[in-house]
DRENTORLUM-835696 format. One record per atom (N, C-alpha, C): residue in three letters; chain; x, y, z. Coordinates in steps of 0.1 Angstrom, whole numbers, plus 2048, in hexadecimal, padded with zeros to 3 digits. Atoms other than C-alpha are relative to their C-alpha. Example, Ala and Ser with C-alpha at 12.3 -4.5 7.8 and 13.67 -1.06 7.14 Angstrom:
2
ATOM   r c   u   v   w
ATOM ALA A 809 7F4 800
ATOM ALA A 87B 7D3 84E
ATOM ALA A 809 80C 800
ATOM SER A 7F7 7F5 800
ATOM SER A 889 7F5 847
ATOM SER A 7F8 80B 808
END
This chain:
161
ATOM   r c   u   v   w
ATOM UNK A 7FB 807 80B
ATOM UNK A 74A 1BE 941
ATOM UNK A 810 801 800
ATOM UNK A 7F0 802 804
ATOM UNK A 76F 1B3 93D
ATOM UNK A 805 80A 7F4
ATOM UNK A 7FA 7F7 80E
ATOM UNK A 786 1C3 923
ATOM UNK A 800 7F6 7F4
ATOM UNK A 7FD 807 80D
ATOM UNK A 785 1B3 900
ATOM UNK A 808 7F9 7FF
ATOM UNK A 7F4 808 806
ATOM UNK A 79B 196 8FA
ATOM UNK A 803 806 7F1
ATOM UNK A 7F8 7FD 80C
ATOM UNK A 7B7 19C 8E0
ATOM UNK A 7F6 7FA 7F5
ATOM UNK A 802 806 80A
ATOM UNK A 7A7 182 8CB
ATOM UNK A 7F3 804 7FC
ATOM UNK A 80D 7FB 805
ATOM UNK A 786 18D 8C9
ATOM UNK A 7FE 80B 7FA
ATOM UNK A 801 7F3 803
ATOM UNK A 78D 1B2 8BF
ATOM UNK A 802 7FF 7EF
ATOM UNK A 7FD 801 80F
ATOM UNK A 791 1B8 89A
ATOM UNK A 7F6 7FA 7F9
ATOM UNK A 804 80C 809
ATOM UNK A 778 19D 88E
ATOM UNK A 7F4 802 7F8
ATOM UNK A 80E 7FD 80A
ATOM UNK A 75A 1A2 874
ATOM UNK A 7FA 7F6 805
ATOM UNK A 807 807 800
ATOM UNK A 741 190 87D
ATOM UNK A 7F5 7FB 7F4
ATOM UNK A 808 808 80E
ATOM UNK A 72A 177 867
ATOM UNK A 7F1 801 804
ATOM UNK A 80F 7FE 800
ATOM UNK A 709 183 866
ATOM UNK A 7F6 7FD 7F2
ATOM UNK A 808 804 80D
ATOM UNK A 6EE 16E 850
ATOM UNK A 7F3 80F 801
ATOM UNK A 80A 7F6 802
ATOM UNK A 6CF 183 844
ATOM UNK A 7F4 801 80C
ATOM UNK A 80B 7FE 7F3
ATOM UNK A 6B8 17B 864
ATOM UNK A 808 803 80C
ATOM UNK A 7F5 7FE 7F9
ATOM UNK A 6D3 182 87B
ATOM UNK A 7FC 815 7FF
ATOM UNK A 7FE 7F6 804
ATOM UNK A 6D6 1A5 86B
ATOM UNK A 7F1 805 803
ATOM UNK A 80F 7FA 7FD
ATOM UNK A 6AD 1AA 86F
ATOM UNK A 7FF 7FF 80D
ATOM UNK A 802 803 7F1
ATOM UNK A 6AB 1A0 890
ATOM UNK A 808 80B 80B
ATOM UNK A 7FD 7F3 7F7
ATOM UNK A 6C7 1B9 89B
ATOM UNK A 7F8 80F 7FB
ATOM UNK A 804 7F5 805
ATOM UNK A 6B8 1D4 883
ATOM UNK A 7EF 805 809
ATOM UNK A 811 803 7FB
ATOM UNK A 692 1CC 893
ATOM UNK A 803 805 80E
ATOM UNK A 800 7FD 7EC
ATOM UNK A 6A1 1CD 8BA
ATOM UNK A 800 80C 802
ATOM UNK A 7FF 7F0 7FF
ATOM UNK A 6AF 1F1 8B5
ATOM UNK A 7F5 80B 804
ATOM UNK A 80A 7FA 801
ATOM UNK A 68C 1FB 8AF
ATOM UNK A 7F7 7FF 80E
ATOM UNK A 805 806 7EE
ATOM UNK A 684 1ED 8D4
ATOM UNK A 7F7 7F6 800
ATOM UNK A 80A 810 7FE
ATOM UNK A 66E 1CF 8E1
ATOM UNK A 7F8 804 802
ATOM UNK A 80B 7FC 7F8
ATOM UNK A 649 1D4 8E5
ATOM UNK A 7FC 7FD 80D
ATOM UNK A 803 803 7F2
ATOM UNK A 63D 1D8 907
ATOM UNK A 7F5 7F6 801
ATOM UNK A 80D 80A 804
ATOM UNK A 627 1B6 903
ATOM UNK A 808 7F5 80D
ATOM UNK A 7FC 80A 7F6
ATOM UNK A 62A 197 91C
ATOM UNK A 80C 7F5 7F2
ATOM UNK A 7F8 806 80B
ATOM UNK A 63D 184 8F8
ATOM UNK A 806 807 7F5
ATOM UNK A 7FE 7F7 80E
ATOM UNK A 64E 19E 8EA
ATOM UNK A 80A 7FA 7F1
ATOM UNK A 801 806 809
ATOM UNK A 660 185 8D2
ATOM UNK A 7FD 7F7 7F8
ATOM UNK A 807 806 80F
ATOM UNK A 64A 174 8C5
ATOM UNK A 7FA 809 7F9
ATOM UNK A 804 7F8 80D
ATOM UNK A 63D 194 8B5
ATOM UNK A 80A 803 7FB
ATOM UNK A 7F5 7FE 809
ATOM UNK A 65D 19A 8A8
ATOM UNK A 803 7F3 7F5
ATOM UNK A 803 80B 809
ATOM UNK A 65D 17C 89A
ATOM UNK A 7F7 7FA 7F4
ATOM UNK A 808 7FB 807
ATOM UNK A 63D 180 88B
ATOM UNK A 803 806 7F3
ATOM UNK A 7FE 7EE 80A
ATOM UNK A 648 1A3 87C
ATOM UNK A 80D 7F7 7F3
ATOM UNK A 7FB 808 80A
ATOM UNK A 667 18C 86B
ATOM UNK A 804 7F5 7F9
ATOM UNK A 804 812 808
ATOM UNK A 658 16A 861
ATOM UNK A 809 7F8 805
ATOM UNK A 7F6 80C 7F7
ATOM UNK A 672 157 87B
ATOM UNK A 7F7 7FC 80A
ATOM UNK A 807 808 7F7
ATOM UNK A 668 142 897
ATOM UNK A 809 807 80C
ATOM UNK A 7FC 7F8 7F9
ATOM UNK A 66C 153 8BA
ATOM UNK A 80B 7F8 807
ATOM UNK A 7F5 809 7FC
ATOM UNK A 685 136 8C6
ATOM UNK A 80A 806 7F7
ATOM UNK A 7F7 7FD 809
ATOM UNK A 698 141 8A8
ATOM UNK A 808 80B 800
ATOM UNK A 7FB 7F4 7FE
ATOM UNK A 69C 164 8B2
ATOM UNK A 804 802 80C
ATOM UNK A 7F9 801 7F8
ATOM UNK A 6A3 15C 8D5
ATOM UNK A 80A 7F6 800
ATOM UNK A 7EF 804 802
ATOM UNK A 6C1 143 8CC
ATOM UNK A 80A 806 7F9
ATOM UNK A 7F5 7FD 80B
ATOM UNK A 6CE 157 8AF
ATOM UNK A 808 80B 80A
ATOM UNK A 7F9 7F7 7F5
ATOM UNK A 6D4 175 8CE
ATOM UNK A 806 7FB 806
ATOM UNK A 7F8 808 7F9
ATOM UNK A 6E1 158 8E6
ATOM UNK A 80D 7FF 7F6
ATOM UNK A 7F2 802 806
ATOM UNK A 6FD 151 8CA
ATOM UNK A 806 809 7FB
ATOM UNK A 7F8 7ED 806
ATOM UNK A 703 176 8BD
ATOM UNK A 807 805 80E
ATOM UNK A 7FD 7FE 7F5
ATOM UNK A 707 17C 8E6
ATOM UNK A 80F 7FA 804
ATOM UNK A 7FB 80E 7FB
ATOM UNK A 71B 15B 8ED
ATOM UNK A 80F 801 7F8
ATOM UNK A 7F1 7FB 804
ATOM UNK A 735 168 8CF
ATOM UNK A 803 80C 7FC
ATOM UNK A 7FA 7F3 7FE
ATOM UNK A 738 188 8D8
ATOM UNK A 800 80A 7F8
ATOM UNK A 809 7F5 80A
ATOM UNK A 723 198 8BC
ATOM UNK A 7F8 80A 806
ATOM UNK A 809 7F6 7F8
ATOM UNK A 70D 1A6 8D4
ATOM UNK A 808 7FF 80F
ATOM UNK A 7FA 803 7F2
ATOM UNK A 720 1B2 8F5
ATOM UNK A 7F0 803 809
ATOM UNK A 80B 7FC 7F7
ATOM UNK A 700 1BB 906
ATOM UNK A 7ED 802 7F7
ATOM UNK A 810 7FD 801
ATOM UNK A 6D8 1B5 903
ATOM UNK A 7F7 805 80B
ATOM UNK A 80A 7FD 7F8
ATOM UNK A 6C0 1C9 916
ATOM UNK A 7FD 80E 803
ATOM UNK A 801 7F6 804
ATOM UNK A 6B0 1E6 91C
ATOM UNK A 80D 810 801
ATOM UNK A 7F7 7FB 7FE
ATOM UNK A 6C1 204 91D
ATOM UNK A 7F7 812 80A
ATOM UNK A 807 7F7 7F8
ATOM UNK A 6B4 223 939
ATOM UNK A 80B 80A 7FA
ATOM UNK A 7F8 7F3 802
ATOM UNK A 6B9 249 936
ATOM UNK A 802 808 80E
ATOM UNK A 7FE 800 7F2
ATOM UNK A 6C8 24B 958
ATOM UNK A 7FC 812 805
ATOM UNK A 800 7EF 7FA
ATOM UNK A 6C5 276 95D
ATOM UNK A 7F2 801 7FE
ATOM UNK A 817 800 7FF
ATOM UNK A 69D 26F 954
ATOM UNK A 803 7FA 80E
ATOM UNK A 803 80A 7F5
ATOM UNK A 6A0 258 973
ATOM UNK A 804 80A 80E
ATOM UNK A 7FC 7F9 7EE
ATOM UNK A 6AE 271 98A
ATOM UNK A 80F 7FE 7FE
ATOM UNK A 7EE 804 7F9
ATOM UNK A 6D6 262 988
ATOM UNK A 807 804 7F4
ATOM UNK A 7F9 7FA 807
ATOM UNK A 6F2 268 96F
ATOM UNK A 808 7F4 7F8
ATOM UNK A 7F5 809 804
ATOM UNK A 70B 25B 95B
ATOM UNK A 80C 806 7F8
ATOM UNK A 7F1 7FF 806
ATOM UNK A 72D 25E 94B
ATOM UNK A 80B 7F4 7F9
ATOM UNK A 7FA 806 807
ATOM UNK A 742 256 932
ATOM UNK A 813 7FF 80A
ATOM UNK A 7F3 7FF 7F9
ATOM UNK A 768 24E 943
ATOM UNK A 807 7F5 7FA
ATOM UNK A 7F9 805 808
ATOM UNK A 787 241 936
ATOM UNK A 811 805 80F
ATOM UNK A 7FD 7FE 7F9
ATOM UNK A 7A7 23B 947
ATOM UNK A 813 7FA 7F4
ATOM UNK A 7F3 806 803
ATOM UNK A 7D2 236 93C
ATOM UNK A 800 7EF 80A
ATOM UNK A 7FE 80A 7F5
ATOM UNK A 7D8 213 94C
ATOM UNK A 80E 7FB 7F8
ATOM UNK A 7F0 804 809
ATOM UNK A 7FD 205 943
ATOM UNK A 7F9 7EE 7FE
ATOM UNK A 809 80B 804
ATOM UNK A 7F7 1E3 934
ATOM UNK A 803 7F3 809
ATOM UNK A 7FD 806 7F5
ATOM UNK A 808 1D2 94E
ATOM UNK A 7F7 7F9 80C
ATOM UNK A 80B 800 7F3
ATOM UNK A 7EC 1D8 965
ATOM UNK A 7F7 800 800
ATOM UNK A 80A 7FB 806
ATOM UNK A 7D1 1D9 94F
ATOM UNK A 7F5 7F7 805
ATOM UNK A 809 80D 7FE
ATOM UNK A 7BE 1B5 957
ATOM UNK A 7FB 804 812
ATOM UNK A 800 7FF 7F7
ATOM UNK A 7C1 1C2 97D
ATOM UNK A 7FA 807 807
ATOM UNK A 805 7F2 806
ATOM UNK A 7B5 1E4 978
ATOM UNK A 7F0 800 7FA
ATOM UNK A 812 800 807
ATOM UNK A 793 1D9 967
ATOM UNK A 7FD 7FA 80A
ATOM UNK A 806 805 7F3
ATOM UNK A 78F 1C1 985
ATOM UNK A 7FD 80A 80A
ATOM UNK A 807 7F7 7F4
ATOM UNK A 78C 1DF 99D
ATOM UNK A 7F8 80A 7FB
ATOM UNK A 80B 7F0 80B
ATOM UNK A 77A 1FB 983
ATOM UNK A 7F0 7F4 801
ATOM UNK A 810 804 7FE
ATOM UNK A 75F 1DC 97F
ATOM UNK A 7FD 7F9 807
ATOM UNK A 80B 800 7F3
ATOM UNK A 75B 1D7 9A0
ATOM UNK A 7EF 808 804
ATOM UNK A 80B 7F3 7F7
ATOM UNK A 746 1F9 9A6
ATOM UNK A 7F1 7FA 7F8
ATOM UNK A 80C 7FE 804
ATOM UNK A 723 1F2 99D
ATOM UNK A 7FC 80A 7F8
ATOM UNK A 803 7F5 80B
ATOM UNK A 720 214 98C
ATOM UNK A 809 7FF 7F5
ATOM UNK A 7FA 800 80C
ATOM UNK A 739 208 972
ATOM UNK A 7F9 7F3 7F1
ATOM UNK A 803 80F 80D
ATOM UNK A 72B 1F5 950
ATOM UNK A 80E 808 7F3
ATOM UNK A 7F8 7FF 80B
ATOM UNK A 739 1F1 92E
ATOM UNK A 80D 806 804
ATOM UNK A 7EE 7FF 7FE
ATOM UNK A 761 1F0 937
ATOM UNK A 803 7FB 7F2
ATOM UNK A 7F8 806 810
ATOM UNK A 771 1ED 915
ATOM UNK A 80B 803 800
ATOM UNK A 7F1 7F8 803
ATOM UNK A 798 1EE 90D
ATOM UNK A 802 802 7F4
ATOM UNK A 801 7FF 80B
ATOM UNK A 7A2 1FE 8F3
ATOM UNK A 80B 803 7F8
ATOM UNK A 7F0 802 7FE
ATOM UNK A 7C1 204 8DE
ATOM UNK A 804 80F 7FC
ATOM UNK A 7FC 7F7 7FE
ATOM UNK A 7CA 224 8E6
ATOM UNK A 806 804 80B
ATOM UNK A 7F8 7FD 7F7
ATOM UNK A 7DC 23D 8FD
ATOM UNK A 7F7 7FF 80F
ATOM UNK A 80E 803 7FD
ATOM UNK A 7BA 23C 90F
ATOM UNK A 7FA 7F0 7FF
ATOM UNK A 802 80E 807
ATOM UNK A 7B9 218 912
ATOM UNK A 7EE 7F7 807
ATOM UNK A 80C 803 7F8
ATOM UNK A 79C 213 92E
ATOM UNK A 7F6 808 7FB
ATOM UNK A 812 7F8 7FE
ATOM UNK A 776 21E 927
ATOM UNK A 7F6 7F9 805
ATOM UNK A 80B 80A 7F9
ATOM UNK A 75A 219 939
ATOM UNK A 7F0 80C 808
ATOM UNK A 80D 7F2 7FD
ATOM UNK A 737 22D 943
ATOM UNK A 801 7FB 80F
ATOM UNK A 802 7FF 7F2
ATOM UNK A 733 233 967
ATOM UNK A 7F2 808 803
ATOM UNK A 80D 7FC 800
ATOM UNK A 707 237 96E
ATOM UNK A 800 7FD 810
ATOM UNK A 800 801 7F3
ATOM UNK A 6FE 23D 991
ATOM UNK A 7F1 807 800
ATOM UNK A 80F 7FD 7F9
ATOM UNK A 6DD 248 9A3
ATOM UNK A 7FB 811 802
ATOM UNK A 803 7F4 804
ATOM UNK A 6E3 268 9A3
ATOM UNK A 80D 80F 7FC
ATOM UNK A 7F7 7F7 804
ATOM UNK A 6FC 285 993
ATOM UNK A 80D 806 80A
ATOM UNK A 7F5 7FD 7F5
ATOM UNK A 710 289 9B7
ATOM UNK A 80E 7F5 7FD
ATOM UNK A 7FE 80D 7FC
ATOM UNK A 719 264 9B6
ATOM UNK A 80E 801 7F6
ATOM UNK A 7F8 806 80D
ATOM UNK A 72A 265 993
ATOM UNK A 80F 80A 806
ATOM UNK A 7F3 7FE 7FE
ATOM UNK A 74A 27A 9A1
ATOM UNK A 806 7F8 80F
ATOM UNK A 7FA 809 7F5
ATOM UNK A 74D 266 9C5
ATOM UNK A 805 7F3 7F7
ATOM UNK A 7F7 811 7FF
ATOM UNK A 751 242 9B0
ATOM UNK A 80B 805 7F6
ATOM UNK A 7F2 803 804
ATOM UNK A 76A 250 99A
ATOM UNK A 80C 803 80D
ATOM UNK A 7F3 7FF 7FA
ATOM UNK A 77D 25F 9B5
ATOM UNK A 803 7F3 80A
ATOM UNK A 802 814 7FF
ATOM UNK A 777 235 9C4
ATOM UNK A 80C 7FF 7FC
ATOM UNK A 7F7 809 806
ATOM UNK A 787 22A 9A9
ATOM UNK A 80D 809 7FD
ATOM UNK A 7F2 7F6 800
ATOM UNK A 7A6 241 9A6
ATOM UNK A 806 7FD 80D
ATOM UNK A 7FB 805 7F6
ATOM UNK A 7A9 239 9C9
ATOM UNK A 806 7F5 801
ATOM UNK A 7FA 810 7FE
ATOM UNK A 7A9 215 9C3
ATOM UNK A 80B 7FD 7F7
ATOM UNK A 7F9 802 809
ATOM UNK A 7BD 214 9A5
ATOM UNK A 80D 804 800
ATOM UNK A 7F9 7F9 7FE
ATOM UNK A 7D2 230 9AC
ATOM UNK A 809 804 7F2
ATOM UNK A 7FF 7FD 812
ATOM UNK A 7CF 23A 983
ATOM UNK A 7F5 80F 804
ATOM UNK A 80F 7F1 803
ATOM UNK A 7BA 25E 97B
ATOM UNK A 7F5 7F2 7F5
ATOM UNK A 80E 805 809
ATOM UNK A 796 256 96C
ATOM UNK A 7FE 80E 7FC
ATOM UNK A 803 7F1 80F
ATOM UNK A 78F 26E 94E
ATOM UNK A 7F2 7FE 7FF
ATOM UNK A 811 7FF 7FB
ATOM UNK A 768 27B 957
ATOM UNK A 7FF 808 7F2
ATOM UNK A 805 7F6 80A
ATOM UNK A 75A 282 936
ATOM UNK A 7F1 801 7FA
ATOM UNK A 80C 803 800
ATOM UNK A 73B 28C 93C
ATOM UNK A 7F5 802 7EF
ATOM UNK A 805 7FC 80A
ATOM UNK A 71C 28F 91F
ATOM UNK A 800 80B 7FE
ATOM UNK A 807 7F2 7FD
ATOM UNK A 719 2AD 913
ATOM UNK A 7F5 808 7F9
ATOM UNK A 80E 803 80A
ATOM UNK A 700 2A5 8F6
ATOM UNK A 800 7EF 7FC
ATOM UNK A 806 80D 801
ATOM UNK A 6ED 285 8ED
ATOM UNK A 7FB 7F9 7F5
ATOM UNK A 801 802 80D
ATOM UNK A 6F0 274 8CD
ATOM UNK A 7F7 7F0 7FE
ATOM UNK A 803 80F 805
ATOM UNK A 6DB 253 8C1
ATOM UNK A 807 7FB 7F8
ATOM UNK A 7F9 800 809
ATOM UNK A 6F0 241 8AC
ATOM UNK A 7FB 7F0 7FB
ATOM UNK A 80A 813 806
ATOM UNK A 6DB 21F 898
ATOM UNK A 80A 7FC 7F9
ATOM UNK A 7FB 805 808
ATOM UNK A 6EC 209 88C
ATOM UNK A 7FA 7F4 7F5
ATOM UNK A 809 80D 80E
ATOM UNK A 6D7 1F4 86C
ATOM UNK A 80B 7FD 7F7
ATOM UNK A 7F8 80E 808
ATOM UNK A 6E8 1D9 85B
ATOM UNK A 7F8 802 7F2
ATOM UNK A 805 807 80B
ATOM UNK A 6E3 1D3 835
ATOM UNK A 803 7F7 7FE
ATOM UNK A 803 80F 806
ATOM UNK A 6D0 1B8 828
ATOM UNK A 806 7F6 7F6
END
């Protein structure tokens, strides 16, 4: 994922009342069924077209940066990390093009701090995660700030109605 355009940062978004059930419902996860939204749909009296366009346009304006599941990579055998990097802002658009090259990098976000780069780096397995930062230090020729978990918090986010 790119870094945030200026314009998009800051902005409230406008969420009607099925909007707000539909994220509050997802959190709770999809059933493992061949149609898992039409039982959601079901569960909140909308039509399953309805609940797959309203995500297409929550997606499309950058309400939702990401749909799908989400793995607990150290169950799987591999790792992951939190990492964060100084980039001067000069270099900053240039700088994300080679960090999200690596395949073990998602969610790249900039942010407006002294720490302006963040981004999780998940790999296959716990060796992996210090060879691609020292990759990308190589390539960039910036330090990558490894900061790994060291406890594991859920954090829901439910909308009121």
């Amino acid at each position: 994922m790119m870094a945030q355009p200026q314009h998009l940062r800051h902005t409230q978004a406008e969420l009607d009342e099925a909007d707000k059930a539909i994220i509050n419902r997802l959190q709770e996860g999809l059933p493992l069924e061949e149609h898992p939204f039409a039982t959601i749909a079901r569960e909140l009296k909308i039509s399953e077209n309805e609940i797959i366009d309203r995500l297409q346009h929550l997606k499309e304006n950058g309400v939702l940066t990401r749909f799908g599941p989400m793995y607990h990579a150290e169950r799987m055998g591999g790792a992951l990390t939190l990492a964060a990097m100084k980039i001067p802002e000069q270099h900053f658009d240039w700088i994300t093009e080679i960090v999200n090259d690596f395949p073990e990098v998602a969610h790249n976000y900039k942010r407006e701090h002294e720490f302006n780069m963040w981004f999780v780096v998940a790999t296959e397995t716990p060796e992996r995660v210090q060879e691609v930062i020292e990759k990308i230090e190589w390539k960039t020729g910036f330090k990558v700030y490894n900061m790994p978990k060291v406890e594991e918090f859920y954090v829901g986010l439910k909308l009121s109605a």
